[in-house]
Structures are given as C-alpha cells and as structure tokens.
N, C-alpha and C positions, 0 to 999 in steps of 0.2 A: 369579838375575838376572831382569832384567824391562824390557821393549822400554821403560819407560821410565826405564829406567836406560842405556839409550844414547843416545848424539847419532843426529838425522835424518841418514838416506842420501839423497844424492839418486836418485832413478828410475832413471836411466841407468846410476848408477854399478851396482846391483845388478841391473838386465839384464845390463852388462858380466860380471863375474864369474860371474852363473848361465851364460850361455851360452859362457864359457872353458871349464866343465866335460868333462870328459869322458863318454859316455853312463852309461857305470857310475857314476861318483860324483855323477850327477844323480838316479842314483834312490836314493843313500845322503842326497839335501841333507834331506828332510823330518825325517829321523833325526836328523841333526846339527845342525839346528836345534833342535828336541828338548832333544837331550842339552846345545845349548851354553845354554839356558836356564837347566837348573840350573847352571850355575858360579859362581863369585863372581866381583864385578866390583869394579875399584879405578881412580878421576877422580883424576887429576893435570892442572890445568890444563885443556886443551884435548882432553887424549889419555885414553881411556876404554883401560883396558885387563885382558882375560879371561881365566880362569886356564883352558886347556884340559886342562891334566893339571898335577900337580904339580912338571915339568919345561917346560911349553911354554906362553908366554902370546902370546894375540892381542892388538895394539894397533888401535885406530878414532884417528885424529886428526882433529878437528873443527877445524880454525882460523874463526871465527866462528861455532860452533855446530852444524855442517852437515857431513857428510863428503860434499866437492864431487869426489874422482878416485878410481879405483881402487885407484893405490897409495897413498892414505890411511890404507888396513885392510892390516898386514905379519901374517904368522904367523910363529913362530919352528919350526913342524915341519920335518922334515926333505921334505916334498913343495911345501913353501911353493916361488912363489907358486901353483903349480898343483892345492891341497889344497884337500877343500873347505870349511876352517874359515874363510876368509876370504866366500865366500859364503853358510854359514850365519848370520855374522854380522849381513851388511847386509840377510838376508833376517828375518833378528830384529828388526831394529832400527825405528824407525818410519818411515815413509815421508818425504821431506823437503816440505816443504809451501812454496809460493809467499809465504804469508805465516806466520809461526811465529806473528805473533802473536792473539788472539780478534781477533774481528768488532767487539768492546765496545770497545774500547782504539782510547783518541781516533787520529783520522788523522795522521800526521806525512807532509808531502811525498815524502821520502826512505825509505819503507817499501814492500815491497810487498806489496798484499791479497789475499787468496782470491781462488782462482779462482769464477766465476759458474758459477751450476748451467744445464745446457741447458733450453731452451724449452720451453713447456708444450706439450701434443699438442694432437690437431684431437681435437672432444668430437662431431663428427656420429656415429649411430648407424648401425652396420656391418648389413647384412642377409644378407648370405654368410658363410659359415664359410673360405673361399679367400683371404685378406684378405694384403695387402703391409703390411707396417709404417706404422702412424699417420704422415699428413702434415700439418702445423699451418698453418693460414691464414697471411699475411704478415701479421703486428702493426698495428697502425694508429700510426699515425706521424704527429708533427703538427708537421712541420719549420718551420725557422727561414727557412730561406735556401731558395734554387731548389735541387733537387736536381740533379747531376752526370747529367747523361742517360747517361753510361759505368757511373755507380753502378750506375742501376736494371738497365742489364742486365750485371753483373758475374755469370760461374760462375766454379765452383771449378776450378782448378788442377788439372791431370794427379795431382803430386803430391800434393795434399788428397783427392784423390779415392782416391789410392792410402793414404793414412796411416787416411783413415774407415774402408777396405774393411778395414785389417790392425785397427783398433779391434771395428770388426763382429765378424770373426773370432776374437779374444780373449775377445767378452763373450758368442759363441754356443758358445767352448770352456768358459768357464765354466758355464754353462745345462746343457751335454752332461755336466760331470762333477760338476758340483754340491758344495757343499761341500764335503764329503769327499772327493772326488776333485781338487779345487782347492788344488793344495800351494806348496811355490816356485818350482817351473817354471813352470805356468802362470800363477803372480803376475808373476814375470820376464817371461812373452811380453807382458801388460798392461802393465806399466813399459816397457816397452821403444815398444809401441804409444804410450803418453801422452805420451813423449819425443817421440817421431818425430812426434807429432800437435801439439806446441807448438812443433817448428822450424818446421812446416809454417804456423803463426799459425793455428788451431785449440785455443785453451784453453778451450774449455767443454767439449770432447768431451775432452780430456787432464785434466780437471779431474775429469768421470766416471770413467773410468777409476780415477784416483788414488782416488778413494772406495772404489768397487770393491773395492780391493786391502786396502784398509784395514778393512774390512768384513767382507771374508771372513778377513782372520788375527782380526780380531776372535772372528769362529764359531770360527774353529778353536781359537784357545787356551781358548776358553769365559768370555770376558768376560760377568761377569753386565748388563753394559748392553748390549749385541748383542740387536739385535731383527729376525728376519727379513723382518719388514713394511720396515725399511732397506732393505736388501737389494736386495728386490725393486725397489723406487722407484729406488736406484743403477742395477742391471744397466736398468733399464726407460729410464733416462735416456741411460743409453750408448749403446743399440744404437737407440734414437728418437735421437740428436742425429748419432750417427754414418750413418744412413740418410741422414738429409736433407741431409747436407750433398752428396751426389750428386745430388739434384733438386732443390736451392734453388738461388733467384739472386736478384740486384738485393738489396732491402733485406730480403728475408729469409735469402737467403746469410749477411748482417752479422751478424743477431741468434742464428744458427743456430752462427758461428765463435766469439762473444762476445769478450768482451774480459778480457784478463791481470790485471787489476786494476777496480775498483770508483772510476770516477773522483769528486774530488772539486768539485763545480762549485760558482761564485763566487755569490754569492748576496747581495752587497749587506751592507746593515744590514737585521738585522731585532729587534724587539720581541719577547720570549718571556714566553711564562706560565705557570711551574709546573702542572704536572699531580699526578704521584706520582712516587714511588721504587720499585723494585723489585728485592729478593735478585736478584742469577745466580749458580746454581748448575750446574756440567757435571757431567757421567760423566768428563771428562777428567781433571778434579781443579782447575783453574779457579774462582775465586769471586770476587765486584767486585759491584756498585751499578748498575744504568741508570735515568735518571732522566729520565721521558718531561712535555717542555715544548709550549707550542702557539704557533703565530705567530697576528698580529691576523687573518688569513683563514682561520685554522682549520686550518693544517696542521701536523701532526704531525713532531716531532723527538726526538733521543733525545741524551743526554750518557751514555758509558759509562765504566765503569776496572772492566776484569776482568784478571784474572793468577792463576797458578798459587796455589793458595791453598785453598781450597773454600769451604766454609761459614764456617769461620772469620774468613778474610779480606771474606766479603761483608758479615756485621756488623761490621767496622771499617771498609770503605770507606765505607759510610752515612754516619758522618762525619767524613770528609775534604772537606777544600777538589773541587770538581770541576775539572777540567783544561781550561779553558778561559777565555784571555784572562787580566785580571789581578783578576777574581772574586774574593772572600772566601767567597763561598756554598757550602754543604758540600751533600748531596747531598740529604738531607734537606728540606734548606732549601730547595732550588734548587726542592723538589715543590712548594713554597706559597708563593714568591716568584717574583720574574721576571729577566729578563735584557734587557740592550740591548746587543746586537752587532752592531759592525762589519767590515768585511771578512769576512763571514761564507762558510765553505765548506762544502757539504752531500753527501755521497753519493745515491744513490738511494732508499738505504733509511731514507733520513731521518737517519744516524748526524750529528754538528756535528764539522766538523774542528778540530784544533786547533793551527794550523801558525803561524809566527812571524807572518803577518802579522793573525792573529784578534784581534779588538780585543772584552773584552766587561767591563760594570759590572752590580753587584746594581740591580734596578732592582725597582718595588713588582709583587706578584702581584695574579691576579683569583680570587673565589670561584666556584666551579662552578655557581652560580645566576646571575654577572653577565659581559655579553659582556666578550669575545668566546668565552668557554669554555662558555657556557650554551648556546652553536649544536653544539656537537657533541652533544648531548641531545635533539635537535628532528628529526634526522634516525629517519626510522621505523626499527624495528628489522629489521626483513627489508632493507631497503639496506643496514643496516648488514652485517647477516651477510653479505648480497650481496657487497658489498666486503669485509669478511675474509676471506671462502672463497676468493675469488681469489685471496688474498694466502697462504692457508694453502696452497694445491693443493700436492698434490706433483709435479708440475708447473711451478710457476708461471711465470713470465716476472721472471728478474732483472732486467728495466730496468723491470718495471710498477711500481717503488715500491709505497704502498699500506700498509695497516697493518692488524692481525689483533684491533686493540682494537674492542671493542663498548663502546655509552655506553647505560646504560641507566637508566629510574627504575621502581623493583620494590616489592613488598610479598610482604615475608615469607612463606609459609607452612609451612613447618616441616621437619626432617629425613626424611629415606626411605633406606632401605636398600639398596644394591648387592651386586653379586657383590665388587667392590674395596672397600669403605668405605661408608662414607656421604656423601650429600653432600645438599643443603640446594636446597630448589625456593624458587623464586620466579615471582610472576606479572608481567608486563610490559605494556605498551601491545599492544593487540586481542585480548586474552587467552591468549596462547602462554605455556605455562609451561617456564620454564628451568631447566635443572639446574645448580646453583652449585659445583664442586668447586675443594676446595686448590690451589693452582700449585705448591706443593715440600711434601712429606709430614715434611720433614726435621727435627724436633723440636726441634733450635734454631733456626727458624722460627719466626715466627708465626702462620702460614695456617692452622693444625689446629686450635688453640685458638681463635681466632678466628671460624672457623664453628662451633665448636661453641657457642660461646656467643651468637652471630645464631641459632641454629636454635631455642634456645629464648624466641625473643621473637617469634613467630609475628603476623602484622601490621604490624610494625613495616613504615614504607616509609622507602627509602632510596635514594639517587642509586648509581649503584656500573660500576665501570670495571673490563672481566673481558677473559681472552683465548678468541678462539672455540677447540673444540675440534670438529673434525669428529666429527658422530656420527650416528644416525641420527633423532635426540630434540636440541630445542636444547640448548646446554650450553656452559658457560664456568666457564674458570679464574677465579677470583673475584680480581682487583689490588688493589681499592682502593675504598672506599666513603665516603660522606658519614658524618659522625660522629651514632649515633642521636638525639645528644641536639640534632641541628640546628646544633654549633656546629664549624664545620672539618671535617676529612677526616681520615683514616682509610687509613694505607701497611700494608695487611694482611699484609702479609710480615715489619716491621718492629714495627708499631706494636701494645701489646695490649692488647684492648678489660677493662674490668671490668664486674663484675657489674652493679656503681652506673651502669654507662656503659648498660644497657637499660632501657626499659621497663618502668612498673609491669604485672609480670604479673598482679594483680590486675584490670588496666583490661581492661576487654572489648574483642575485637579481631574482626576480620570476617575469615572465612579463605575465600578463594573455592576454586569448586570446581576439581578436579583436570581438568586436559587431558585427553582421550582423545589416543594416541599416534596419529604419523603411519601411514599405510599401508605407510609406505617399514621401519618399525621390525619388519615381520616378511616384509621381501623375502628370497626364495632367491638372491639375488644372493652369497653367502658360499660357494654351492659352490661355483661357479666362482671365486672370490678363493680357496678352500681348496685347490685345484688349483695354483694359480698358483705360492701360496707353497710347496709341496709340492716342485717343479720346483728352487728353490733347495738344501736342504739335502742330497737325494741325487742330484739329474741326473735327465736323461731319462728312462734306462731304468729307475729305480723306480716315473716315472709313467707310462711304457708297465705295469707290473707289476699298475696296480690293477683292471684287468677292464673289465668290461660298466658303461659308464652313462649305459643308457637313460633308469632311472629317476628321474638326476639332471635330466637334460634335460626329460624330461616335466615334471617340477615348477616346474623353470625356464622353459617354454613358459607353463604354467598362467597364471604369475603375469605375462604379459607381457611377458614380456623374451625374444622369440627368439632377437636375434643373440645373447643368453649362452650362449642353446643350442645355439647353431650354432656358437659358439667354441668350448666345451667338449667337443663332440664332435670338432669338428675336432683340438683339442690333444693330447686323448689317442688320436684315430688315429696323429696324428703321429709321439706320442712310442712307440708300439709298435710301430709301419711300422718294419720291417727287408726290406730285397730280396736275393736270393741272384744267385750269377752260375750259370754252366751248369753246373757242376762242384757246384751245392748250396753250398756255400762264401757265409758273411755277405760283404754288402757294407759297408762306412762308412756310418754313419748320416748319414741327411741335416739334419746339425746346423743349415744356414743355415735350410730351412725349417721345423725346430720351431722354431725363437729368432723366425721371424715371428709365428707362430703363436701364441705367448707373450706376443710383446711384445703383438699386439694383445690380445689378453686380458688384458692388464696393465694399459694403456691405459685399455682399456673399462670395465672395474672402477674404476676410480678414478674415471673421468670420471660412472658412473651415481652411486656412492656419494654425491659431492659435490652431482649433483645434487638426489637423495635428503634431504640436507643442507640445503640450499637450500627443499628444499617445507616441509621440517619448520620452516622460519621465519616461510611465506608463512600468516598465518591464514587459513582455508576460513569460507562463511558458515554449517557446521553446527555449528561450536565454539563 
C-alpha cells in the first residue's frame, strides 16, 4: 500500500484519532503505520478498504474524495473504535488539502485553491547573534478606495494570537526532534495546530504547517523527491509567519493571515499573444501543458490543464483544445497565435480563469521581433533577474504577482561541464555570461536533446525565453527559443530541433571570451546554510553534538559576512546549552529560543544568497 493509494484525511480528523490514543498505543502509532503500509488495499467506490490481518479489514470512506469525520475510518478488531489501526491509517494517508486540484487546472468559480504561502522576511542585515525572529516591512499597497481607518489599526485576536503561539510551538517541536524524531504524534500536534489556526481565519500560517506535515512523512518514508532545502523553507515559513502574526497589525496583520483561496479578479476584455508552451511535469505524478500568452501592455498570463497523468499525459495535452471560452486553439497553437477575451478572470499569479462567464475567439499572433512582444526583450537583463528573483524567493509574497521568466537575445558559446550534467553558456547584453540548463531531464522531453544540439553550434545568436534559477552564477532553465534558422520559434520541451535546423558549422563564428565568476560564487556563506539544514534531519541535539566552531566563524568573518558569524555561533551555543537544576538533574531544552535562533539563520541565508544572485546579474565595469 502506498498513501497514494488512499483518499485525503482531513487534518482535524487525524488529530482527532491521534490524540483518542491511549499513552501506550501512541508510542506503538509509528509502528503501525509501518506495518499498515505493507497491506493490501481494495477501492470500491468511494470506501478504500485495508486488510490488517487475514481476519480484520480497515475501511476509509471518502464520500467526495476526502475523508471529512472520524467515524469515516471503522476497524473490524476487536479494540475498534479505541485501536490504533484506525489512526495509523489517516496517519498513512495524505493530508487533505484545501484544493485537490494543481495550481495549472483552469479556475472554476466553485472550487477551492491552495492555500497562499506566508510572507516574505525583512532582508535588513542582523549585527547581533541575540536576534528575535525576522519581521517583514508592511508590503507597499497601492489601493483603490480610502482605506478603513479601523483596517489600519486592526491586531489580532486573543484567540489568533493563541492559535500562532500553539503553531510556534509545533514547528519549534519539530526543530527539537528533527526528522527522525518527528513521527505521528508530533505530525498530529501540527494538524491539530493548522486546524485551529484556519478556524481562527489564519490560512497562510495553517497552510505552513500542512506543508510541514507533508514534508516531513515525505523524509520519513524516503521519497526520492524529498529535498531538505524544502524543508527548511516550510519549517522557516511557519515559525516567520506564525511570529508576526503577534506583532503585526493594520495592512500588514491582512497580508501576514492571508487568504483561504487565490482570488480570481474581473479583468475585462483583454487581447492575448502567444508566447510558448511548456511540459509540466510534478514528483507528484501530475502532467498537463501551460501555455504562457502576453497582453497589449506586456503583462504576463498563463492558460494551464495538469492532472494526474505525468509525462505521458503532458505530451497529449499539448494538443488539446485549451480550456478556455469557446476557442478551437490547442495549446501549442495557442504559443504562436493569440486570443481575444472577454469577461476575463485572472488570479494573481497570472493563471486565466475559466468560469462560465469567460468569453474568448482564436484571434492572429505577434512574432517576437514585433510589438507588443518585442518590449519584453528590451527590458535589461539584470531588471529582469531583478524581477524574477523576487518572484523566485523562497519567501516571496503571494499577492506580489510577478513572473520568474527571463527574455533574453544570447550568442552561443558552447557546452561546459558540471558536477550535474552539462549545460550550454551563452553571452547576453553587457557581457554577463549565462548558464543555460534543461527544465525536465525526462527523456521523453525534449530539453536534453535540444541543448545538445544548440551546444554544438557555437555563435549562433538567438532570441530565447528561460526560467531564472537561483544560483550563485547566472543561470536559467532554457523554455523556448527563436528558431536558428530566423523563421518562428522553437517550444523546447515539445518541439525538436534538427541537425539541418543549425548552422553551417563550417561558417566561422566569433566566440567571446568567458566571464570571470562573481565574488559571491566562492562565499563561505554555505557553512552556515550547512548548519541550518543539518538542524532539520536529526534535531537540536545532534547540532549541539558537532563541537567547537571557531574556525567556521573566522572564515566567515574573513569574507565579510559577520552577522553569519554571529548567527552561527549563536545557533550552535544554542543548540548545546543544556541547564541543570540543584539536584544536577537536565532541564527541558530551551526549544523556543533555538527555533529563534534558527529561524533567523534561515532567513538570513536565503535573504544573502539571493542577494548574491542579484550581483551575479548586475555587470561590474571590470568584465
């Protein structure tokens, strides 16, 4: 069996049953989650049900997909309902999520969307190692109407204040036992917090959480798509969104509680112009077409259809009809033609809704040489990255909109070798050279063939449309490029280039010289993010375990970066500081202030990195 072989539990309901447990059979649940993985499982309808021995089966009933109450999940043992194979189960099962469906999959009125991820940190540089959890400036806001003078000075609620402090306390019990010490119980105290934190009208912080949760069963069953850099970004999100919501007020209280859903705003009629198409492919098993168009002023929209499927399903959705209005345009199409829609509905993130009243006809495309699409080219490329990196932060601000695409015009110069692959440089406007990697490695793709056969046409120059990828060297997933031989464009995920499609390699090409790397590409800034992530997998007390380091500090003084040094030591005093009472006898670690202690460190790494990120785009005049 396999958690995706059940229906979603809702949160609540698997707090409920964890904390029925008796003390004994709560420390038998990680076992029998365990053990109830390996059984076989048999769908009838709506009721999933699990052979716990060859005498006793669990049933889950999902009526709409979702198992919404406790007595949902019956056992047929003889300790039923007080056993704990009824809470191994929903602790198996995946978490229920606000919206089941991807983020791709057009809007429908009557659905509801993801929860918003919490607010991005305050990026000012810390000078003390004594540091309280990251506070973010209040967003800048460029309202419509006179604001509510009651708005601006709105705090939180007794109760919100109480539901943060039990979120706090879940994400700094997590920190303390760390992966492997983070089983069902502890999953259950989080579910139970994310509940109590969405009655309370707090879904960004209930939305952390839920990540969290999902995260860490991830680590724990050993999903090979589990990456501890998540991780950290989830727990960093939770205990920064659950802080502030005790010190925010007025219009940053709003943006700190977020909102339950991703509204869809009315947008008129607008004129669209084919951009490209692009595979989505998840870890989740998910696979669909987004097909990114541009209005007459240049802003950025997306048409998506993902659904369980994977790879296979993304090259058949390519083409299909796209879901929006009474279009004949497949998705493909949709890259190099255009759209005229009325009643148009848009989220934040650019996605185009697709709700009964969206009115939209195939209408003619523009070429990437001719406005309005030839202005997104003309923007320098450091704005650009400017603008993606915000967009990218892990951090960011769900209501910043914004988009992670780069527009760039490049000339070739050739493949270079990585520790991961290869990937393909090119030089840009003021001479910053970028690193061009695949966007999906997945070999029925066509991103890997594709750059392999640009790499060998060195000079060639080309218009081409990539997504930023933070790093400490520019670099971009490569989308979509103008076609070399001048005529159309080029869905480098879909479309695949030929031999005949380059360059006489015989014609002589001008290969400029190679960038010297930024200063930021050999900062010490990685011991302390090696720290950080360290903190996740075994808890506190293995990073109390690692010793003396001085000499990490020193080197991270050297290179300019104090407060890193001043975190880094602060964190692992932190996390070794044990106090005894009079009798000699350990005290309770002082979990709330290592999770401070942490977070800013978490914070602060992300916020240099990205800065880091940012120089490596800005050309210097010694390049």
């Amino acid at each position: 069996m396999t958690a995706a072989q059940l229906p979603p539990v809702a949160p609540e309901v698997t707090a409920t049953l964890v904390e029925d447990l008796s003390p004994r059979l709560r420390k038998r649940l990680d076992a029998a989650v365990t053990k109830l993985g390996a059984r076989p499982t048999h769908r009838d309808g709506d009721t999933v049900t699990i052979a716990v021995d060859d005498e006793t089966e669990l049933r889950l009933h999902a009526p709409g997909g979702v198992v919404a109450t406790a007595d949902a999940i019956s056992c047929g043992c003889l300790l039923a309902p007080a056993c704990v194979h009824r809470a191994a189960a929903a602790c198996a099962a995946p978490t229920a999520d606000p919206s089941p469906e991807p983020a791709d999959r057009p809007d429908r009125s009557d659905r509801p969307e993801r929860l918003d991820r919490p607010e991005r940190p305050d990026r000012s540089d810390r000078t003390v190692p004594e540091i309280a959890p990251t506070t973010d400036p209040a967003p800048t806001l460029t309202p419509t109407l006179t604001p509510d003078p009651a708005a601006l000075s709105e705090v939180a609620s007794p109760a919100q204040r109480a539901a943060a402090e039990a979120l706090w306390s879940a994400g700094a019990a997590v920190l303390e036992a760390g992966v492997d010490g983070a089983g069902a119980v502890t999953q259950a105290v989080l579910l139970r917090a994310a509940h109590t934190a969405r009655l309370r009208q707090l879904p960004r912080a209930a939305g952390a959480a839920l990540s969290v949760v999902t995260l860490l069963r991830a680590a724990r069953a050993g999903d090979p798509s589990y990456r501890t850099a998540d991780l950290v970004t989830a727990l960093a999100e939770l205990l920064g969104t659950a802080h502030r919501v005790g010190t925010a007020s007025g219009a940053e209280l709003a943006a700190v509680k977020g909102r339950a859903r991703r509204p869809y705003s009315p947008d008129g009629s607008l004129r669209l112009y084919g951009l490209f198409t692009e595979p989505v492919v998840t870890d989740s098993g998910h696979g669909g077409a987004r097909t990114w168009v541009a209005g007459s002023d240049g802003r950025l929209c997306t048409v998506g259809d993902v659904a369980p499927g994977g790879v296979g399903r993304a090259l058949g959705v390519a083409d299909r009809a796209v879901r929006l209005g009474d279009s004949a345009l497949t998705h493909r199409e949709l890259g190099r033609a255009g759209l005229a829609v009325s009643g148009a509905t848009v989220s934040p993130d650019g996605r185009l809704g697709a709700g009964k009243g969206v009115k939209a006809v195939s209408a003619g495309g523009a070429a990437w040489t001719d406005p309005p699409l030839a202005a997104l080219w003309e923007t320098p490329p450091s704005e650009q990255a400017a603008r993606a990196l915000r967009s990218t932060s892990r951090y960011a601000d769900p209501e910043g909109g914004g988009s992670d695409l780069l527009f760039l015009d490049v000339e070739l110069l050739g493949a270079v070798g990585e520790s991961g692959g290869t990937c393909l440089l090119a030089l840009c406007e003021g001479g910053t050279v970028v690193r061009l990697t695949v966007a999906d490695d997945d070999p029925a793709l066509a991103h890997r063939d594709n750059l392999t056969l640009l790499a060998a046409a060195p000079g060639t120059r080309l218009r081409i449309i990539g997504r930023m990828v933070p790093a400490l060297h520019p670099r971009l997933a490569l989308l979509a490029c103008s076609h070399p031989t001048g005529q159309g464009t080029i869905d480098l995920g879909f479309d695949r280039l030929r031999r005949a499609d380059l360059p006489d390699p015989a014609a002589p090409v001008h290969l400029a010289p190679p960038q010297p790397e930024s200063s930021g590409a050999h900062s010490p800034l990685y011991l302390l993010e090696r720290r950080v992530e360290q903190t996740v997998p075994a808890g506190r007390a293995a990073l109390g375990l690692l010793g003396d380091v001085t000499a990490e500090t020193r080197r991270i003084r050297r290179a300019g970066l104090p407060t890193a040094a001043g975190l880094l030591a602060a964190l692992c005093a932190s996390a070794a500081r044990r106090e005894r009472d009079l009798f000699g006898r350990l005290l309770p670690a002082d979990t709330d202030g290592f999770a401070t202690y942490w977070l800013s460190a978490a914070r602060y790494t992300a916020a240099v990195a990205e800065s880091l990120c940012a120089a490596a785009w800005n050309p210097t005049p010694d390049r």
